[in-house]
VEXSE-23955 format. One record per residue: residue number from 1; residue in one letter; x, y, z of N, C-alpha, C in turn. Coordinates in steps of 0.05 Angstrom, whole numbers, plus 5000, padded with zeros to 4 digits. Example, Ala and Ser with C-alpha at 12.3 -4.5 7.8 and 13.67 -1.06 7.14 Angstrom:
% residues 2
<site><resi>1</resi><resn>A</resn><n_u>5264</n_u><n_v>4886</n_v><n_w>5156</n_w><ca_u>5246</ca_u><ca_v>4910</ca_v><ca_w>5156</ca_w><c_u>5264</c_u><c_v>4934</c_v><c_w>5156</c_w></site>
<site><resi>2</resi><resn>S</resn><n_u>5257</n_u><n_v>4955</n_v><n_w>5142</n_w><ca_u>5273</ca_u><ca_v>4979</ca_v><ca_w>5143</ca_w><c_u>5258</c_u><c_v>5001</c_v><c_w>5157</c_w></site>
% end
This chain:
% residues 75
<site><resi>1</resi><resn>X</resn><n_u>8545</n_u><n_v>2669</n_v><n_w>1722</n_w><ca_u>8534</ca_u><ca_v>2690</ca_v><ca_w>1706</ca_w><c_u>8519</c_u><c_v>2709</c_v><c_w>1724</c_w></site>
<site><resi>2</resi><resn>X</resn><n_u>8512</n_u><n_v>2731</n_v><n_w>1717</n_w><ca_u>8504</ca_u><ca_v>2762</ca_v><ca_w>1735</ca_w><c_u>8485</c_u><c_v>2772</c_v><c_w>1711</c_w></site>
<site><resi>3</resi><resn>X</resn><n_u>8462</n_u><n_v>2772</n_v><n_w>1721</n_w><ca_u>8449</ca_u><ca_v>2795</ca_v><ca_w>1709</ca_w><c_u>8432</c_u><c_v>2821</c_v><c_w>1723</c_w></site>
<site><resi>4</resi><resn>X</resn><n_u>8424</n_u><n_v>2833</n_v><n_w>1713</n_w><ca_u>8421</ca_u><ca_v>2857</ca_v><ca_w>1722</ca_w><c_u>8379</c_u><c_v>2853</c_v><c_w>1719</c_w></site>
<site><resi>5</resi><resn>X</resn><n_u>8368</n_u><n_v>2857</n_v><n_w>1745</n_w><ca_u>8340</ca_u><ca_v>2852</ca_v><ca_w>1742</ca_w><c_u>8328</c_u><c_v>2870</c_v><c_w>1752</c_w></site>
<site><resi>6</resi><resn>X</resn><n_u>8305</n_u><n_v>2890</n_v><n_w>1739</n_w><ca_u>8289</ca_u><ca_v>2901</ca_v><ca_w>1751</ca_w><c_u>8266</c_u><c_v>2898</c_v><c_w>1750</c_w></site>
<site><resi>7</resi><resn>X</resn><n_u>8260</n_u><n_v>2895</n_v><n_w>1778</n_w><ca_u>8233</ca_u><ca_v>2884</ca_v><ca_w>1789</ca_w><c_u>8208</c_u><c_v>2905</c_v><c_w>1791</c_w></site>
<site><resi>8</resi><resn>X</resn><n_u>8185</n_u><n_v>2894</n_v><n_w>1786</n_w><ca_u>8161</ca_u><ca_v>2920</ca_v><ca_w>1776</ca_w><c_u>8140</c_u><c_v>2895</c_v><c_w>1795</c_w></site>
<site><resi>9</resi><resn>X</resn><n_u>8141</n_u><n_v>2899</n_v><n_w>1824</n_w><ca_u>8122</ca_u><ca_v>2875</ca_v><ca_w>1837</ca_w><c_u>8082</c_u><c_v>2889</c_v><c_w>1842</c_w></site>
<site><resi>10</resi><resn>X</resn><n_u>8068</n_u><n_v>2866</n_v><n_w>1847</n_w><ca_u>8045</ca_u><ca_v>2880</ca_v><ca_w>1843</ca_w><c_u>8036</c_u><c_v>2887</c_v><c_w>1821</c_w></site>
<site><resi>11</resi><resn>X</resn><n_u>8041</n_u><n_v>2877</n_v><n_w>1792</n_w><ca_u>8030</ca_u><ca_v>2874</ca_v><ca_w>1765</ca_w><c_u>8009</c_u><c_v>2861</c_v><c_w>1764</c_w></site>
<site><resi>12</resi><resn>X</resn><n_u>7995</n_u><n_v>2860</n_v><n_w>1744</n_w><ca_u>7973</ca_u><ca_v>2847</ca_v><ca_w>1732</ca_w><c_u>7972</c_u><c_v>2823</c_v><c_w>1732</c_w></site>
<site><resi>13</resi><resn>X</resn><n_u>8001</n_u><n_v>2822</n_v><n_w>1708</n_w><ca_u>8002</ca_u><ca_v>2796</ca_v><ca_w>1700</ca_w><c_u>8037</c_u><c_v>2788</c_v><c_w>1701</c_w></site>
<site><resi>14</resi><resn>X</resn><n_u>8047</n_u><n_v>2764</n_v><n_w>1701</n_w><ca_u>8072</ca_u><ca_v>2759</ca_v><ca_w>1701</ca_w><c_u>8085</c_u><c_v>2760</c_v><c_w>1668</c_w></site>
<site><resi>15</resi><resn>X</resn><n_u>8104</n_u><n_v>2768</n_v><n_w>1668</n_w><ca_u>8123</ca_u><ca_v>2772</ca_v><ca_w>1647</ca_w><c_u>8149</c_u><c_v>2785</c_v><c_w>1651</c_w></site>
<site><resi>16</resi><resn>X</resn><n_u>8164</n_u><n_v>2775</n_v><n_w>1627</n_w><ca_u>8198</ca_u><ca_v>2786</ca_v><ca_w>1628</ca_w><c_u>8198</c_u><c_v>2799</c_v><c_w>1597</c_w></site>
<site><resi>17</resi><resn>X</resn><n_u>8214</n_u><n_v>2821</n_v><n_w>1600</n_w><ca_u>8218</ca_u><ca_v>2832</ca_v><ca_w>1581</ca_w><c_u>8254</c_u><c_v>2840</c_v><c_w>1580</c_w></site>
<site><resi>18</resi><resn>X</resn><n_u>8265</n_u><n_v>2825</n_v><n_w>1552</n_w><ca_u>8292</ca_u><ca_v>2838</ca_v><ca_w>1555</ca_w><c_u>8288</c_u><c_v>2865</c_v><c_w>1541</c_w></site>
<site><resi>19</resi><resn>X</resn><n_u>8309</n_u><n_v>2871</n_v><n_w>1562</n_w><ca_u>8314</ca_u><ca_v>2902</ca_v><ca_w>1550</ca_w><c_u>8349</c_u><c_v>2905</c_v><c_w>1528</c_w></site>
<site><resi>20</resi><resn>X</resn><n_u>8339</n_u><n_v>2926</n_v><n_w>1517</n_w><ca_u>8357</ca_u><ca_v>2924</ca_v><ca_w>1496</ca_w><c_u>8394</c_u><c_v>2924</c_v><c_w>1512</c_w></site>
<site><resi>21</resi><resn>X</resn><n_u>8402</n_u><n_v>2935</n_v><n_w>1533</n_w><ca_u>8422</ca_u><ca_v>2935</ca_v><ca_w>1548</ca_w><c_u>8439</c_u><c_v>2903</c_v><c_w>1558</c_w></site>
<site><resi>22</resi><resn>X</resn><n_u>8412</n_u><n_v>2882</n_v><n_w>1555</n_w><ca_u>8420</ca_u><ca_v>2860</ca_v><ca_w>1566</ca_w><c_u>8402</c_u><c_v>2859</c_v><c_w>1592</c_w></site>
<site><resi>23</resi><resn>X</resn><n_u>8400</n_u><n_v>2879</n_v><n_w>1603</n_w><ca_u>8376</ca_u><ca_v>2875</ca_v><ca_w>1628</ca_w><c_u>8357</c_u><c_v>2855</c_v><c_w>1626</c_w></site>
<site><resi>24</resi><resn>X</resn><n_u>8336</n_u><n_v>2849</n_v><n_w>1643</n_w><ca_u>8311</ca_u><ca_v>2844</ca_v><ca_w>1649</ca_w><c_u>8291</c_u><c_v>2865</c_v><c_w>1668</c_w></site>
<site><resi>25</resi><resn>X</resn><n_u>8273</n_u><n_v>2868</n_v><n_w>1655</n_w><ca_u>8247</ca_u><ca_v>2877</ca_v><ca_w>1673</ca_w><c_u>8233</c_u><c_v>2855</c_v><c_w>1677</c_w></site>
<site><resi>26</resi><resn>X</resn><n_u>8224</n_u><n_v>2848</n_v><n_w>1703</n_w><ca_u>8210</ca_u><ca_v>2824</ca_v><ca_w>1707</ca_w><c_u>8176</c_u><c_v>2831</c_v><c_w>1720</c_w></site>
<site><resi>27</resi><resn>X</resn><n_u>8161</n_u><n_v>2832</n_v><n_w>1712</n_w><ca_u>8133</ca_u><ca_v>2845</ca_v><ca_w>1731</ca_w><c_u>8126</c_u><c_v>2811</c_v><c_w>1746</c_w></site>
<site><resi>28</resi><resn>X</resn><n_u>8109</n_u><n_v>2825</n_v><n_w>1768</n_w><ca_u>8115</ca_u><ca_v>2794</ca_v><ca_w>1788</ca_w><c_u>8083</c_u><c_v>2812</c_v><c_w>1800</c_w></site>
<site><resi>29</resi><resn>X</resn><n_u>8069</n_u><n_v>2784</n_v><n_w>1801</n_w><ca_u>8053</ca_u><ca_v>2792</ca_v><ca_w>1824</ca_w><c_u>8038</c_u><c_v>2789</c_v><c_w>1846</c_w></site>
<site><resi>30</resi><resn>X</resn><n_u>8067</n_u><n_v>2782</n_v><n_w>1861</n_w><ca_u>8068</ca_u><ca_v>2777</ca_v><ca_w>1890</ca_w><c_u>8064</c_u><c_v>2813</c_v><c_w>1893</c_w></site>
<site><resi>31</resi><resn>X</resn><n_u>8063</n_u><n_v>2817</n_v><n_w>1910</n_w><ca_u>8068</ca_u><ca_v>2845</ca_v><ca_w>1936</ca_w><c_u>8100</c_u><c_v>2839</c_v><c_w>1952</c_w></site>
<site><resi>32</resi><resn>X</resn><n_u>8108</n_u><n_v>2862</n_v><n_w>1949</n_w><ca_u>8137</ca_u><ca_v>2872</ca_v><ca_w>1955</ca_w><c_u>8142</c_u><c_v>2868</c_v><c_w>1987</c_w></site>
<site><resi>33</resi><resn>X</resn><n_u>8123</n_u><n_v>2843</n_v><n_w>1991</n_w><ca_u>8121</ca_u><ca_v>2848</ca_v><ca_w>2031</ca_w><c_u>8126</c_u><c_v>2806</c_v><c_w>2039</c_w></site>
<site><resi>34</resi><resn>X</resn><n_u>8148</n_u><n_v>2819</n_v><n_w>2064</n_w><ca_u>8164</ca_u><ca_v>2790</ca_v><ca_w>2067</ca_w><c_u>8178</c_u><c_v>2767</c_v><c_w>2051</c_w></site>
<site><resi>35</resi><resn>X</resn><n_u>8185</n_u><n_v>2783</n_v><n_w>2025</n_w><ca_u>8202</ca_u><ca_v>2774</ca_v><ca_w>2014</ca_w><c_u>8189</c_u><c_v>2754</c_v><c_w>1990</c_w></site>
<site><resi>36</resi><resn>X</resn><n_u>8161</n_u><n_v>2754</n_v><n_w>1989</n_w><ca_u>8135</ca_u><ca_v>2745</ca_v><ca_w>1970</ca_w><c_u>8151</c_u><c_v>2752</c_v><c_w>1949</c_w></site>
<site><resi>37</resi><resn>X</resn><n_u>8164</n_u><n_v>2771</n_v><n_w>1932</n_w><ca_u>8171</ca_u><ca_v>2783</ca_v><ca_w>1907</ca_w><c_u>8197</c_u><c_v>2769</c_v><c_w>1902</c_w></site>
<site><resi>38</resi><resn>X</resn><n_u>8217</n_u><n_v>2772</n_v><n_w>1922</n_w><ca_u>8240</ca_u><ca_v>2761</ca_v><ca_w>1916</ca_w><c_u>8237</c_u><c_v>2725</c_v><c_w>1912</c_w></site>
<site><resi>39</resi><resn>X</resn><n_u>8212</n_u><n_v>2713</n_v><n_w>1926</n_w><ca_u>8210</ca_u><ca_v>2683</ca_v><ca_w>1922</ca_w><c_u>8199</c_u><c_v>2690</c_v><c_w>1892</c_w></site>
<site><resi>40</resi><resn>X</resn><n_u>8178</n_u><n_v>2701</n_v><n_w>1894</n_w><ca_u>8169</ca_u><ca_v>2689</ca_v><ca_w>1863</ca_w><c_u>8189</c_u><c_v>2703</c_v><c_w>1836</c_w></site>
<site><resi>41</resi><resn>X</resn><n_u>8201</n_u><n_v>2726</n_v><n_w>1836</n_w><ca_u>8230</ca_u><ca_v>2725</ca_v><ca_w>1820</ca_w><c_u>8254</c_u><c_v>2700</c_v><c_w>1814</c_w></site>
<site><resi>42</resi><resn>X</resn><n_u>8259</n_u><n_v>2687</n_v><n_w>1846</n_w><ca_u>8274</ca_u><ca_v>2670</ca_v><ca_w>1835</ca_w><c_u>8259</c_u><c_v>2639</c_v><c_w>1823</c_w></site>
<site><resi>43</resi><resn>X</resn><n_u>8240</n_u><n_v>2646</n_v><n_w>1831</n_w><ca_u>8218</ca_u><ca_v>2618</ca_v><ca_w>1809</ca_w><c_u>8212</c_u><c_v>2631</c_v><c_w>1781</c_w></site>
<site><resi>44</resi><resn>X</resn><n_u>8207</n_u><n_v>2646</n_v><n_w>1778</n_w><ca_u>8205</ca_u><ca_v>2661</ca_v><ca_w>1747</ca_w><c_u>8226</c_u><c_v>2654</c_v><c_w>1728</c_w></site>
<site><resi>45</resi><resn>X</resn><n_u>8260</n_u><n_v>2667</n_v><n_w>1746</n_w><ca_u>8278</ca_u><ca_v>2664</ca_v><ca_w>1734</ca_w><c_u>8295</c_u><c_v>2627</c_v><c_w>1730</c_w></site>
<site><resi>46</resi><resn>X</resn><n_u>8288</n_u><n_v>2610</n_v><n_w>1743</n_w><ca_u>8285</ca_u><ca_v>2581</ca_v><ca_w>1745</ca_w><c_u>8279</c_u><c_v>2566</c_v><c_w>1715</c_w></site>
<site><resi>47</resi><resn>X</resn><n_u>8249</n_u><n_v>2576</n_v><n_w>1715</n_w><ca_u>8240</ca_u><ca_v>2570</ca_v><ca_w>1695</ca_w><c_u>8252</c_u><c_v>2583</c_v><c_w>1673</c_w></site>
<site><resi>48</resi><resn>X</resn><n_u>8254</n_u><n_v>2610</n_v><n_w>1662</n_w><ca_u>8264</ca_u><ca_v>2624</ca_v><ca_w>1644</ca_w><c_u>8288</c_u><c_v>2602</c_v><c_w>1635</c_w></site>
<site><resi>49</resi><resn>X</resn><n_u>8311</n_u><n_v>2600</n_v><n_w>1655</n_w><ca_u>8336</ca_u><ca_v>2591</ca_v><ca_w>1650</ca_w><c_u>8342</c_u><c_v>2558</c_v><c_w>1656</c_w></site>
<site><resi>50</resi><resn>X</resn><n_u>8312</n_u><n_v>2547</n_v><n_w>1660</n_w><ca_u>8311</ca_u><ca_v>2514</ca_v><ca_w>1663</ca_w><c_u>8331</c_u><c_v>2504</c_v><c_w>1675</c_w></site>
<site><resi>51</resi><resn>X</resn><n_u>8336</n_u><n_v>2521</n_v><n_w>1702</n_w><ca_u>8349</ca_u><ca_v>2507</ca_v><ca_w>1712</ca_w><c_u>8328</c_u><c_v>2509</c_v><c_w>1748</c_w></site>
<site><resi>52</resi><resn>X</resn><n_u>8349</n_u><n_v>2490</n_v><n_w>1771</n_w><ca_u>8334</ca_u><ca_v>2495</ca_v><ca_w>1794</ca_w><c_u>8334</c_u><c_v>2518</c_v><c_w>1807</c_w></site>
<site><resi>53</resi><resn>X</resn><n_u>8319</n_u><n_v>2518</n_v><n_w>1821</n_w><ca_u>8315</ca_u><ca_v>2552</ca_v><ca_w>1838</ca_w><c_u>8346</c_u><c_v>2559</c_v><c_w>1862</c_w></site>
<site><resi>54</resi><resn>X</resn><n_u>8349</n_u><n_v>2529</n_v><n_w>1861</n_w><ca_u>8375</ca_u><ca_v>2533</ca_v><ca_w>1882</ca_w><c_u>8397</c_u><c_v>2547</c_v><c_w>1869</c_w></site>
<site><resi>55</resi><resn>X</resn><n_u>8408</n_u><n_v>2544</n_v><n_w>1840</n_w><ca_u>8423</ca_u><ca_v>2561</ca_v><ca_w>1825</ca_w><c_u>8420</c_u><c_v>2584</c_v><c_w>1824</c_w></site>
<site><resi>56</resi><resn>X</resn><n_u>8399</n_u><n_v>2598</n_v><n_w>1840</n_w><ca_u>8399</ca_u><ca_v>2627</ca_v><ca_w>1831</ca_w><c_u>8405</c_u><c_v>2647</c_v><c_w>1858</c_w></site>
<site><resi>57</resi><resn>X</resn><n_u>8418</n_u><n_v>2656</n_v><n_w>1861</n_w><ca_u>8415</ca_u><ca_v>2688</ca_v><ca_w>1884</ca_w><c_u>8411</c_u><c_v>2705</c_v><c_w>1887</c_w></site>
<site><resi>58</resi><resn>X</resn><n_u>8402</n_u><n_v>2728</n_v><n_w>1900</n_w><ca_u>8395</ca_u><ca_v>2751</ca_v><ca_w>1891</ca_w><c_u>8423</c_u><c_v>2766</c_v><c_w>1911</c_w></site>
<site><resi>59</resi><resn>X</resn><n_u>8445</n_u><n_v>2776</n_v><n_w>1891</n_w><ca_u>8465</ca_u><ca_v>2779</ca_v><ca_w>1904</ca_w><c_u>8473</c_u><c_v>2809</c_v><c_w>1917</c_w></site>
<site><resi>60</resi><resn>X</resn><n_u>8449</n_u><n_v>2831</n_v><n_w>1906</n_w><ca_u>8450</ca_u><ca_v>2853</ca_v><ca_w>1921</ca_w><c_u>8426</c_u><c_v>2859</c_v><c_w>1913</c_w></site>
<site><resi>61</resi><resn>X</resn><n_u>8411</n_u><n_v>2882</n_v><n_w>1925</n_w><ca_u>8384</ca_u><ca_v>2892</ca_v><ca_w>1925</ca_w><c_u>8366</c_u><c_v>2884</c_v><c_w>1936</c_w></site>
<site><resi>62</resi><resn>X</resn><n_u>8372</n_u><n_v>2858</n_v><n_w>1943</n_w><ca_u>8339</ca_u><ca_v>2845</ca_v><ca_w>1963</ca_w><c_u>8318</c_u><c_v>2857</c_v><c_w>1974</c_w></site>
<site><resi>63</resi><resn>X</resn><n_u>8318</n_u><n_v>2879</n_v><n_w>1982</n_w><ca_u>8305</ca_u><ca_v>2902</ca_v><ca_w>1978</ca_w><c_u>8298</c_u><c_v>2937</c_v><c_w>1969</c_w></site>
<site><resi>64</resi><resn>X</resn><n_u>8311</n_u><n_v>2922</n_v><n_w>1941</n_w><ca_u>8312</ca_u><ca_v>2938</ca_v><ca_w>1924</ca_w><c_u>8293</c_u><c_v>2931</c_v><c_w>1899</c_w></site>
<site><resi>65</resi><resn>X</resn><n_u>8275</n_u><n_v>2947</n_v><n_w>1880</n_w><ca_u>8267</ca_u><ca_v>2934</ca_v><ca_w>1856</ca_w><c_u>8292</c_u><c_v>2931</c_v><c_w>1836</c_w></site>
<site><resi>66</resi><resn>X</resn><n_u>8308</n_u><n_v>2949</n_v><n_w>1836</n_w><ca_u>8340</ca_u><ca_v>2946</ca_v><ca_w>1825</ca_w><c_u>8357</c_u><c_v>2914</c_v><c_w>1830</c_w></site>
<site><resi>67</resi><resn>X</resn><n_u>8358</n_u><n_v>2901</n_v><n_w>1815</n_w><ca_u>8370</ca_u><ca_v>2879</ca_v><ca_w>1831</ca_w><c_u>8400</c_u><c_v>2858</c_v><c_w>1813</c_w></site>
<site><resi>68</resi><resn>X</resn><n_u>8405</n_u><n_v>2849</n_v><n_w>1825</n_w><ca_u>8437</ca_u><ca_v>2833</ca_v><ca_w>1811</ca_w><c_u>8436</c_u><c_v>2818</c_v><c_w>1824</c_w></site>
<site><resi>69</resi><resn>X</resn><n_u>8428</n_u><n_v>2790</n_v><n_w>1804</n_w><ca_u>8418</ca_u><ca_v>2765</ca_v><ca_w>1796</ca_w><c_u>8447</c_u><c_v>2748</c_v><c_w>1797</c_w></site>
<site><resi>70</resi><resn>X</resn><n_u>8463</n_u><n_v>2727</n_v><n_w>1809</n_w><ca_u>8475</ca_u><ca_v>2714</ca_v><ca_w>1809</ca_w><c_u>8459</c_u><c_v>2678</c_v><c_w>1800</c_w></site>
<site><resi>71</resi><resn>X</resn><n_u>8471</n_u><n_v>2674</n_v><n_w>1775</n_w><ca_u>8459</ca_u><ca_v>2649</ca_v><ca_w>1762</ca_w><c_u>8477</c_u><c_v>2631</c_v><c_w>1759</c_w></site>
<site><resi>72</resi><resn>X</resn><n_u>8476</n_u><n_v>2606</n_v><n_w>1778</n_w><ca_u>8499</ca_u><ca_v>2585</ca_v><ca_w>1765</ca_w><c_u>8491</c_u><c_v>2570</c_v><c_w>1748</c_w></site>
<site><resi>73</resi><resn>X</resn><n_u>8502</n_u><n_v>2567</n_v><n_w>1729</n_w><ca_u>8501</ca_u><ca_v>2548</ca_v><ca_w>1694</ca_w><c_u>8501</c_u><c_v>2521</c_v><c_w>1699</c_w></site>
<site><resi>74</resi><resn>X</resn><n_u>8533</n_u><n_v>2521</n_v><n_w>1709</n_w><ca_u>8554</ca_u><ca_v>2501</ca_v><ca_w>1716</ca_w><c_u>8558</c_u><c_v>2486</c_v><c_w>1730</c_w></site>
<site><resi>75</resi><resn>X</resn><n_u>8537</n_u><n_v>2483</n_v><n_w>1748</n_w><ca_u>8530</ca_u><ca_v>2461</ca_v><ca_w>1783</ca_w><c_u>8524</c_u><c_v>2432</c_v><c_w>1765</c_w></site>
% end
């Protein structure tokens, strides 16, 4: 599965919000520096989808807040 995530790092507080498209906005608040954002995204999204952190990739954007989320179900 592929979803489409955009990242809002440096928030308040953590939360996901679907958006009506099927997206995610995810606010995270690590800082956008050494990769702090993209770790705590794929622990956010872990939990969200109860599965392990190892199922998840960030398959383009890694430094992008734009991002496409590769999720395996099926492992």
């Amino acid at each position: 599965m592929q979803q489409r995530v955009k990242v809002k790092p440096n928030s308040k507080q953590q939360k996901i919000i679907e958006e009506e498209d099927g997206s995610l906005t995810i606010h995270l608040k690590s800082p956008p520096v050494d990769g702090k954002a993209n770790q705590e995204l794929i622990k956010v999204l872990s939990k969200k989808f109860d599965i392990p952190k190892s199922y998840i990739r960030i398959k383009s954007g890694a430094s992008s807040r734009q991002k496409l989320i590769e999720v395996d179900m099926d492992e």
